[in-house]
C-alpha positions as CSV (number, residue, x, y, z in Angstrom):
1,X,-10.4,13.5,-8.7
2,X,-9.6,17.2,-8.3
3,X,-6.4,18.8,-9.3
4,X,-5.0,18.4,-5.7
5,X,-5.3,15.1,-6.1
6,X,-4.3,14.6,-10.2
7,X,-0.8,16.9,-8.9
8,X,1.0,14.4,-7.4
9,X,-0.1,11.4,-9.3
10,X,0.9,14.0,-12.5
11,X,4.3,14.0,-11.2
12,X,5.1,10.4,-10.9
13,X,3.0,9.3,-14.2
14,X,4.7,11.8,-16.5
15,X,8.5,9.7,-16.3
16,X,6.0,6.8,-16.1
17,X,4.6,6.9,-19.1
18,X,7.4,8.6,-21.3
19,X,9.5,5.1,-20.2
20,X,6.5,2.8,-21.2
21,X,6.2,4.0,-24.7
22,X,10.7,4.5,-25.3
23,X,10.7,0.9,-24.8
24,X,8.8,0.7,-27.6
25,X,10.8,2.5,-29.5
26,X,13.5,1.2,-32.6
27,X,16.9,1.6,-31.7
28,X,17.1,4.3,-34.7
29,X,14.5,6.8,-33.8
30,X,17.2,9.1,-32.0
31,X,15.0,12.3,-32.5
32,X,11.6,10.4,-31.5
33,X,13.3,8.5,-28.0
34,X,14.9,12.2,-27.5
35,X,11.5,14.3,-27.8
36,X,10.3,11.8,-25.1
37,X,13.1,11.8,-22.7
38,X,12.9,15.8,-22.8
39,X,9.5,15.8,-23.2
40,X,8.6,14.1,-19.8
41,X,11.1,15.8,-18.1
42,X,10.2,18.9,-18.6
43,X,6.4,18.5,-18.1
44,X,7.4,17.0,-15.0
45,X,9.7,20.3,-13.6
46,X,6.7,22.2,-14.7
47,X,4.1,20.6,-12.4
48,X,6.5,20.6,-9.8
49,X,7.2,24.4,-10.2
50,X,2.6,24.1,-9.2
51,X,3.7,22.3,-6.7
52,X,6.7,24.6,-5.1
53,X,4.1,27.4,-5.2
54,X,1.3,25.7,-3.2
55,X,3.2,23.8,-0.8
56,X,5.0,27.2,-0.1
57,X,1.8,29.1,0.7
58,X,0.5,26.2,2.8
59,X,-1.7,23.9,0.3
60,X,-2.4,20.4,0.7
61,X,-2.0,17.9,-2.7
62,X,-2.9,14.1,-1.5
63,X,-4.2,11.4,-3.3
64,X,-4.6,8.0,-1.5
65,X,-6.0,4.0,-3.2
66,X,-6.7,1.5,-0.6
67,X,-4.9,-1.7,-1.1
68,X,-6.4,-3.3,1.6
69,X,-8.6,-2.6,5.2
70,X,-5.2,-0.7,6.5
71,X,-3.4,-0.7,4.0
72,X,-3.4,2.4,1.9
73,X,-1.1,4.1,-1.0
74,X,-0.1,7.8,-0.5
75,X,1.1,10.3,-2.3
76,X,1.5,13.5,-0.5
77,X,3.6,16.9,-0.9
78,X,5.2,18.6,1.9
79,X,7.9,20.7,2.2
80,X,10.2,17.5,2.8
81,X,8.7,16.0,-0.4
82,X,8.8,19.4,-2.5
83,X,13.1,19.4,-1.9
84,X,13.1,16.2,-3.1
85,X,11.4,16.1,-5.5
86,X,12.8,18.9,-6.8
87,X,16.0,18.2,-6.8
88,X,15.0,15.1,-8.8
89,X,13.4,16.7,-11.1
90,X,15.9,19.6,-12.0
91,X,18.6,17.4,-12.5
92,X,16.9,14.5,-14.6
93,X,16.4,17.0,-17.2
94,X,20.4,17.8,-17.0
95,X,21.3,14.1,-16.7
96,X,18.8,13.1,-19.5
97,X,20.7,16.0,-21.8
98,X,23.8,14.2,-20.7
99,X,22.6,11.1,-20.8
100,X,21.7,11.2,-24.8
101,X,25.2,13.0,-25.9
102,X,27.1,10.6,-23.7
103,X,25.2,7.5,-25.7
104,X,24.6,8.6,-29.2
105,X,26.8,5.8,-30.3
106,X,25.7,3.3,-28.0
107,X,23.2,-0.2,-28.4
108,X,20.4,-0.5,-26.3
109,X,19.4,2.8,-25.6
110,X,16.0,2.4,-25.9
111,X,16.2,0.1,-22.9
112,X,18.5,2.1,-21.5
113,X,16.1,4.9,-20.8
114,X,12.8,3.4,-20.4
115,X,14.6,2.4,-17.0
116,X,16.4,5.9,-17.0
117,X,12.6,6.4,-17.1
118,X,11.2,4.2,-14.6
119,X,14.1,5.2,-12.3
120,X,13.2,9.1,-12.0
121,X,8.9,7.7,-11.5
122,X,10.6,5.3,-8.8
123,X,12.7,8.5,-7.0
124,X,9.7,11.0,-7.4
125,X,7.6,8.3,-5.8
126,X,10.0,8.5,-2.9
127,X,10.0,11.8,-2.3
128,X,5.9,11.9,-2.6
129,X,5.3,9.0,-0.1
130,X,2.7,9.9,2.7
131,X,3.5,7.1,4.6
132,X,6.6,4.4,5.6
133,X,4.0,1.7,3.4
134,X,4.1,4.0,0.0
135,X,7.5,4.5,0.9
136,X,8.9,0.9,1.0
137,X,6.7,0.2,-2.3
138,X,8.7,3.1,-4.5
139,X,11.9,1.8,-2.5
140,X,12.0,-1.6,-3.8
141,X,11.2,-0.4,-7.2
142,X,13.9,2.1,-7.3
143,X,16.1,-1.2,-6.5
144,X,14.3,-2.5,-9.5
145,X,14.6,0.0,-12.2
146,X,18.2,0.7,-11.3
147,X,20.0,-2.4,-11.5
148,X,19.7,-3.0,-15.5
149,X,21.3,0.5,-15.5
150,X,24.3,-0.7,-13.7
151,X,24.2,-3.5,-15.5
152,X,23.9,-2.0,-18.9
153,X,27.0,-2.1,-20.6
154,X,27.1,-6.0,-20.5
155,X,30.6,-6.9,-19.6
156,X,31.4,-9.3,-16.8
157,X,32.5,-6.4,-14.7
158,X,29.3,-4.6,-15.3
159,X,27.5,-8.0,-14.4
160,X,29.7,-8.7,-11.4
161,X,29.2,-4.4,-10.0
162,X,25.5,-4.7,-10.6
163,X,25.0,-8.4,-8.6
164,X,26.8,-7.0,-5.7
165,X,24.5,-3.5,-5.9
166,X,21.5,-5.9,-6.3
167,X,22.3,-8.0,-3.0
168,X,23.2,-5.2,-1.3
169,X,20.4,-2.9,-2.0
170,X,18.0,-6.1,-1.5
171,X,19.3,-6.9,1.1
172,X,18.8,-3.6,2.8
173,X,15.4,-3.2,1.6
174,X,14.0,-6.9,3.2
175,X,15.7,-5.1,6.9
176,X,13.3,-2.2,5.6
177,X,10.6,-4.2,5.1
178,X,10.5,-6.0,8.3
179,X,11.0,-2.6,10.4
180,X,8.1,-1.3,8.9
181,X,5.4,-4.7,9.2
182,X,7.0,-4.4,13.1
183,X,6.0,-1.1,13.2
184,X,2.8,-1.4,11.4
185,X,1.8,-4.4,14.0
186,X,2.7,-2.2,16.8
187,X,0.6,0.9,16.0
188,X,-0.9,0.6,12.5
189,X,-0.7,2.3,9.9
190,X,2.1,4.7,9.6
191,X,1.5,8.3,8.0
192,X,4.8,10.9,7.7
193,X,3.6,13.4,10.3
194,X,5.3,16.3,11.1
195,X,7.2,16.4,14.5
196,X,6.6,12.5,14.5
197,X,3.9,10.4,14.3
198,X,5.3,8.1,17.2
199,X,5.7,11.1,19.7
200,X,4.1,10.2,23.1
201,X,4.5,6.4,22.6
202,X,3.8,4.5,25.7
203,X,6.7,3.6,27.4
204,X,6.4,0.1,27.1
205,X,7.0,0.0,23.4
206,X,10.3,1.9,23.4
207,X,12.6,-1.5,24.0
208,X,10.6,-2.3,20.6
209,X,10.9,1.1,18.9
210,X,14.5,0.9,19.4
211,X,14.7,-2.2,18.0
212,X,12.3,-0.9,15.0
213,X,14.4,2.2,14.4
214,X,17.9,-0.3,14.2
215,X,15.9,-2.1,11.8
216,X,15.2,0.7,9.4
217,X,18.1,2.4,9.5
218,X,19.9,-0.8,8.4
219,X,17.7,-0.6,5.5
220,X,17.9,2.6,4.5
221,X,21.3,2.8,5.6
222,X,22.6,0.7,2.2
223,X,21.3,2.8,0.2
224,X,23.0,6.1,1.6
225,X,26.1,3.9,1.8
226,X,26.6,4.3,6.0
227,X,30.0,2.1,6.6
228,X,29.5,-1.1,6.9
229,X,26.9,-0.9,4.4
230,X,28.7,1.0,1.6
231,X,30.4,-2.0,-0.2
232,X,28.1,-1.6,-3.3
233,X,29.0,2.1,-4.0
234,X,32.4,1.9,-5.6
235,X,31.5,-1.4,-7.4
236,X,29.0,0.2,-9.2
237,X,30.9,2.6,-10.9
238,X,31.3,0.0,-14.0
239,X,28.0,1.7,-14.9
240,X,28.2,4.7,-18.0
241,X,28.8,8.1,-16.4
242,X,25.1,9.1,-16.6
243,X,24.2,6.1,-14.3
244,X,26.7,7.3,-11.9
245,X,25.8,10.8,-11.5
246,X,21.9,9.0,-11.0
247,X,23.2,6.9,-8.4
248,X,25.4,9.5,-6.5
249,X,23.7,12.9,-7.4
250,X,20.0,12.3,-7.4
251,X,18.7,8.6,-7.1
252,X,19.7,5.9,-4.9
253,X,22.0,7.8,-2.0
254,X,19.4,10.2,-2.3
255,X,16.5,8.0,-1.2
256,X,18.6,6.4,1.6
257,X,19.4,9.7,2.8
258,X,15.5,10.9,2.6
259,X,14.5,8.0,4.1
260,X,16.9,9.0,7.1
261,X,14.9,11.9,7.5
262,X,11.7,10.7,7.2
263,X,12.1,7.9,10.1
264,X,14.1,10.4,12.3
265,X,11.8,13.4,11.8
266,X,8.1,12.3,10.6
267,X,8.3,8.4,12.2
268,X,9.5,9.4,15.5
269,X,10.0,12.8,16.0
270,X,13.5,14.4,16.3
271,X,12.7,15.0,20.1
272,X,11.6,11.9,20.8
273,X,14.2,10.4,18.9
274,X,16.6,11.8,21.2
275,X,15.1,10.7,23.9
276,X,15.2,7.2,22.9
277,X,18.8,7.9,22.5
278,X,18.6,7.1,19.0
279,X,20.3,10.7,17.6
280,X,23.3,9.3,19.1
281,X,23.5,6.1,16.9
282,X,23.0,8.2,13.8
283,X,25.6,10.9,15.0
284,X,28.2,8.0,15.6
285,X,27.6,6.4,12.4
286,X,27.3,9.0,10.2
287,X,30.3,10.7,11.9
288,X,32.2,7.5,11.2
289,X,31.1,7.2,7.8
290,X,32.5,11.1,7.1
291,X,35.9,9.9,8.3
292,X,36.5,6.7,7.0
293,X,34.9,7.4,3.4
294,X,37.5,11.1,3.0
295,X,40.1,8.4,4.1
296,X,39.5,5.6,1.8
297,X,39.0,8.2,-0.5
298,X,43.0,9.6,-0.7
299,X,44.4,6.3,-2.0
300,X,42.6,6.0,-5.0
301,X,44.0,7.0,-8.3
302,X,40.8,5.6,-9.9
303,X,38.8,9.0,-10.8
304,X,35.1,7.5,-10.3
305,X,36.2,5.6,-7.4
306,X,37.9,8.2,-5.9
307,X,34.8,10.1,-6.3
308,X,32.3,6.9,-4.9
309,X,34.5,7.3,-1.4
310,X,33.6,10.8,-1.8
311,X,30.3,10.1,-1.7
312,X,30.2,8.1,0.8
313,X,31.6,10.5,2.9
314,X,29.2,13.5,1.6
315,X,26.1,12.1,1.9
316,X,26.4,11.2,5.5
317,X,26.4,14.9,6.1
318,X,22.7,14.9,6.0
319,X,22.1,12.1,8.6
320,X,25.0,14.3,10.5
321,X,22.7,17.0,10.4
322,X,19.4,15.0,11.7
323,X,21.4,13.3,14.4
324,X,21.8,16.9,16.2
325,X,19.2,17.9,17.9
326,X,17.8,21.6,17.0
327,X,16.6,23.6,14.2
328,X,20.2,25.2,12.7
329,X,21.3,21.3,12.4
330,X,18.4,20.7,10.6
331,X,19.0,23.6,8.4
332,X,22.5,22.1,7.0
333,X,21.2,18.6,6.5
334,X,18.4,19.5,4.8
335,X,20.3,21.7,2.3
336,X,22.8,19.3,2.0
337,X,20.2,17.0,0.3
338,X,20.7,19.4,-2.5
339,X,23.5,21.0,-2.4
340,X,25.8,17.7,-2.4
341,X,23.6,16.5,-5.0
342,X,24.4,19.6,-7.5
343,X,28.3,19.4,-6.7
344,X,28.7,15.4,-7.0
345,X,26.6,15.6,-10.6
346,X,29.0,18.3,-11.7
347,X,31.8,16.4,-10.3
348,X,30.5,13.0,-12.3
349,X,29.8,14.6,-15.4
350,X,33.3,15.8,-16.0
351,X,34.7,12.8,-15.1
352,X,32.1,11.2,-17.9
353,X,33.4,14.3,-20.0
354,X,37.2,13.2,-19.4
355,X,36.5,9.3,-20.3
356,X,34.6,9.8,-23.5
357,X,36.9,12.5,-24.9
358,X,40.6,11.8,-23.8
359,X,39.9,8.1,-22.3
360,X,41.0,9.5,-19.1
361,X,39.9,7.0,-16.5
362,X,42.3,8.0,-13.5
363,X,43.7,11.1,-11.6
364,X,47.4,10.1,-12.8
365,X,46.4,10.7,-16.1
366,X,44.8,14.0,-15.7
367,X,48.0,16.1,-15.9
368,X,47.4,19.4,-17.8
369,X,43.9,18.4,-18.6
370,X,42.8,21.7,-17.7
371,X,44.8,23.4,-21.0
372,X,42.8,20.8,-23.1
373,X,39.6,21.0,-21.5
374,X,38.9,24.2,-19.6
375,X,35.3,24.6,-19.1
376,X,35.1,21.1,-17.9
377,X,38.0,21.1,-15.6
378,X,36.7,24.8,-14.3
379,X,33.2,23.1,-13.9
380,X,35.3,20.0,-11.6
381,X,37.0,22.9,-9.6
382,X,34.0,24.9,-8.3
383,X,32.2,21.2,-7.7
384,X,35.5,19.8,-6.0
385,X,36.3,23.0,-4.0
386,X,32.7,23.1,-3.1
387,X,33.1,19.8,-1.1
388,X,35.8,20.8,0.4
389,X,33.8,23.7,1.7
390,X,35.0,27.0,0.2
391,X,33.1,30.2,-0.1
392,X,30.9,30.9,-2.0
393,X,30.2,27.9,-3.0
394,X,27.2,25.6,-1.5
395,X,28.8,23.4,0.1
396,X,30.7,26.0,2.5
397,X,26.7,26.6,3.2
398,X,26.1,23.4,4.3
399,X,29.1,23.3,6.7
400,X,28.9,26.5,8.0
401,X,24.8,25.3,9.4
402,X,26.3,22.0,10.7
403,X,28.5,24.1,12.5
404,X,26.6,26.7,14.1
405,X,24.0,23.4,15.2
406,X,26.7,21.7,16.4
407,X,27.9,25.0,18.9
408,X,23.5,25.4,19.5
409,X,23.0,21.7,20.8
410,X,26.6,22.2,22.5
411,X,27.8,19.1,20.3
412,X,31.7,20.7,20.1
413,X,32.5,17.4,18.6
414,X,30.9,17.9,15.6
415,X,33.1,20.7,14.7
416,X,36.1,18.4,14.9
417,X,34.1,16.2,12.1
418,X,34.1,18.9,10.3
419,X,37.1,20.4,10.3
420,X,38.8,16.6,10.0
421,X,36.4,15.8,7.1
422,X,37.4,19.2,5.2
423,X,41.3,18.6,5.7
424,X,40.5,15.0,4.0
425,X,38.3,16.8,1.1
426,X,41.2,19.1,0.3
427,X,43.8,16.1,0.7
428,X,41.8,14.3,-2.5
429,X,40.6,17.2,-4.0
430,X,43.5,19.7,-4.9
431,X,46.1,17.0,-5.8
432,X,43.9,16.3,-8.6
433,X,43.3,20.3,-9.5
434,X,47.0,21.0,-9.5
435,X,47.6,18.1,-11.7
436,X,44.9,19.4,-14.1
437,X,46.3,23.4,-13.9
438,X,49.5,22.9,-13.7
439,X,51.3,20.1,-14.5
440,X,52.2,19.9,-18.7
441,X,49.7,17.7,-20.7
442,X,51.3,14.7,-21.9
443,X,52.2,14.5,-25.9
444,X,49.2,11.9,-26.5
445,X,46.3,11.6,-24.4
446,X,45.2,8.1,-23.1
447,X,42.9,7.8,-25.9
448,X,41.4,10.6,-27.8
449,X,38.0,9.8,-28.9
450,X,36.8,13.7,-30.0
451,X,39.3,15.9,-31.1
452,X,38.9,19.8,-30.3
453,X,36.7,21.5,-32.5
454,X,34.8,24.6,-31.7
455,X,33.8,23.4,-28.5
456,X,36.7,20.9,-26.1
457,X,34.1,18.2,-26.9
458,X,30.4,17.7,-27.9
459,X,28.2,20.2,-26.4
460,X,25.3,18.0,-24.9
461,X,27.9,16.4,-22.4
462,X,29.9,20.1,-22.1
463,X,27.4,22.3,-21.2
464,X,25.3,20.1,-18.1
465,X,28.4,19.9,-16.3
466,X,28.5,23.9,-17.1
467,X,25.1,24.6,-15.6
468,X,25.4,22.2,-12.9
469,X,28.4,24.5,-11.9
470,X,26.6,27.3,-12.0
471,X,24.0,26.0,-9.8
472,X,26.7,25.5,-6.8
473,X,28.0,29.3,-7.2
474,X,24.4,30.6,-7.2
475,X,23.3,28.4,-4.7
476,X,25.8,29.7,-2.3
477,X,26.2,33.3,-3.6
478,X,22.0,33.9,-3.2
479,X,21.5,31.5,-0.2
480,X,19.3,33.9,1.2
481,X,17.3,34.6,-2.0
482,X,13.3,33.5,-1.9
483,X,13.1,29.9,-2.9
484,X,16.7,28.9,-2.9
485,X,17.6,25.6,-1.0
486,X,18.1,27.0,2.1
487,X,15.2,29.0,2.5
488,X,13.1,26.1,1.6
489,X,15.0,24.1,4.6
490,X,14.5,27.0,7.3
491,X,11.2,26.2,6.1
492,X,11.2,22.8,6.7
493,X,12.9,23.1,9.8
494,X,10.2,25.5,11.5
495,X,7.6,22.8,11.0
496,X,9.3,20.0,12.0
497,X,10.6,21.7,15.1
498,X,7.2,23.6,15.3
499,X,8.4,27.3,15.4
């Protein structure tokens, strides 16, 4: 093996391993379970930072194991992969920072991030899947690895939230499973290819490639919670804020979403996609995802929940985006991959940040937060404004490429998506900033766990909501800087549409 080949395997192994031995570690070793968590993180952003590099200036990192004749494992980087995976692996370091100031006090923790752990190997093996087999493999073990985390605190609700995440998300994953066997019987083995790897079917099989494509969008639809597979989402918010911001920010919606784009751009080919008529089906239902999640959104005063619907909403934005045909479409689903992962962590950590200081669990209770907590409620305002789509924040990015697509592919009524979906953003959104600015605190919070000191609480769960925040102003103020997420999408959008 050369280091090509040791890169990607790097990646995924150095999570791996760093879960393997915290499991083994006593529940009191708080500096030793720490100096792993970071450690593997940030050995992991570093190879990735290799990786960004090479992929950028065109170099190829593969490795492949043969299960069986025609059956093989692959883990490949391309530009695709490289967003991914970068995402992932900026903001596990932030969530694992979180993650050990937000359960200092708490049992179990060693278990608790040996899957944290396994989770980020399962995600990064996701985003470095060279073909739909690899893919399904790291799919089902995201499943896996995620559900003692929703199921961690041990309560019936947390037991109840993480069953109905578990059914759903299996569920999903045995539609996935039979899409790709189907596929795999029809033409073998399935690499990602750019521009498609089913372009130039005969016409004979496309009554069956429909049929495929249903199949694995079903699948991966659960995941990226398109109505009416979304049931899961808000009933896994039981789970601690760190496994919230995984599941919304970075891990599970994530992979859905990914996998969206793989099928639509390296399984069939976005022009062939849309000949099939298939672009349609993903416009309608991530269209009426958008709408219905913004709606479902406004009635609830539970803060987590209200942020689940949110998501919901948000994340179909990418499939949006691969559902219109033409490179500028591309652009803003691509970015949104990151960009609505940097806002909804932000957004997730400060309601974590509100919960474990004040025992604020609800947007009725959040009146005059913003007097007790500033930085955290300024750090909720430029992610909450950023969904909404404000400049010069990323998300206004995001919308502003969906847009111009939409206008491009002469899809007018995509703009009307977007204009209803940002109306419904600001109608959940700024009712809950107004009550933080101005409204008067109340004379005793809900439940005041950590009184103000030097900082408005501890500073490992104050400042990744901080930098988090920071991320969506630079992200939208230097859009057009080398290696920001939207240059990397341009790039990915050249080669997929091959310009």
């Amino acid at each position: 093996m050369n280091f090509d080949t040791l890169l990607p395997v790097g990646i995924v192994l150095t999570s791996l391993l760093a879960g393997g031995f915290i499991f083994l570690v006593k529940e009191e070793s708080h500096v030793l379970r720490g100096v792993l968590n970071l450690s593997g993180a940030i050995v992991k952003l570093l190879l990735v930072g290799v990786m960004i590099w090479g992929v950028y200036h065109g170099h190829v990192y593969e490795a492949r194991w043969t299960l069986a004749p025609g059956l093989e494992l692959v883990l490949q980087a391309d530009a695709l992969s490289v967003l991914f995976v970068t995402l992932s692996s900026v903001l596990w370091l932030v969530t694992t920072i979180y993650a050990i100031g937000y359960l200092e006090d708490s049992p179990n923790r060693s278990r608790f991030f040996g899957f944290f752990s396994l989770c980020v190997s399962a995600t990064v093996g996701i985003a470095l899947a060279g073909n739909l087999l690899s893919f399904v493999i790291f799919y089902e073990l995201l499943t896996l690895a995620t559900y003692p985390l929703v199921a961690h605190r041990g309560t019936a609700e947390a037991t109840r939230g993480a069953k109905i995440y578990l059914a759903y998300t299996m569920g999903g994953g045995v539609l996935l499973l039979i899409g790709a066997i189907w596929l795999h019987v029809l033409t073998g083995p399935v690499d990602f290819v750019q521009g498609g790897v089913l372009s130039g079917s005969a016409p004979a099989l496309e009554g069956q490639l429909i049929a495929i494509f249903v199949l694995l969008l079903a699948g991966l639809g659960v995941k990226s919670a398109l109505i009416p597979l979304h049931g899961w989402l808000p009933q896994s918010m039981v789970a601690p804020a760190p496994v919230s911001a995984l599941l919304h920010a970075v891990a599970v919606v994530k992979a859905g979403a990914f996998g969206i784009l793989r099928v639509v751009y390296d399984v069939y080919g976005v022009a062939y996609a849309s000949s099939l008529g298939l672009l349609t089906l993903l416009g309608i239902l991530a269209s009426t995802t958008i709408l219905y999640g913004s709606i479902k959104a406004l009635s609830q005063d539970g803060l987590k929940k209200r942020l689940a619907y949110s998501t919901v909403s948000q994340v179909s934005y990418i499939a949006l985006g691969a559902s219109i045909l033409g490179p500028i479409a591309t652009v803003g689903g691509m970015v949104h991959l990151v960009h609505q992962g940097i806002m909804k962590i932000t957004l997730f950590f400060c309601a974590g940040n509100y919960a474990e200081t004040l025992g604020i669990h609800h947007v009725s209770q959040m009146d005059g937060v913003g007097r007790r907590m500033p930085w955290t409620t300024l750090a909720f305002s430029v992610g909450a404004l950023g969904m909404i789509g404000i400049p010069p924040i990323a998300g206004f990015v995001t919308k502003w490429y969906l847009g111009l697509g939409a206008v491009e592919a002469n899809a007018h009524w995509v703009l009307l998506i977007l204009a209803a979906s940002s109306l419904l953003n600001a109608g959940y959104f700024l009712p809950i900033l107004y009550r933080a600015w101005f409204r008067p605190p109340p004379e005793v919070w809900p439940a005041e766990h950590l009184h103000a000191g030097r900082f408005e609480t501890q500073g490992t769960l104050l400042w990744p909501p901080v930098i988090t925040a920071a991320l969506c102003l630079i992200a939208g103020l230097f859009a057009a800087a080398p290696f920001s997420p939207l240059e990397w999408a341009q790039l990915i959008a050249r080669r997929e549409h091959g310009l």
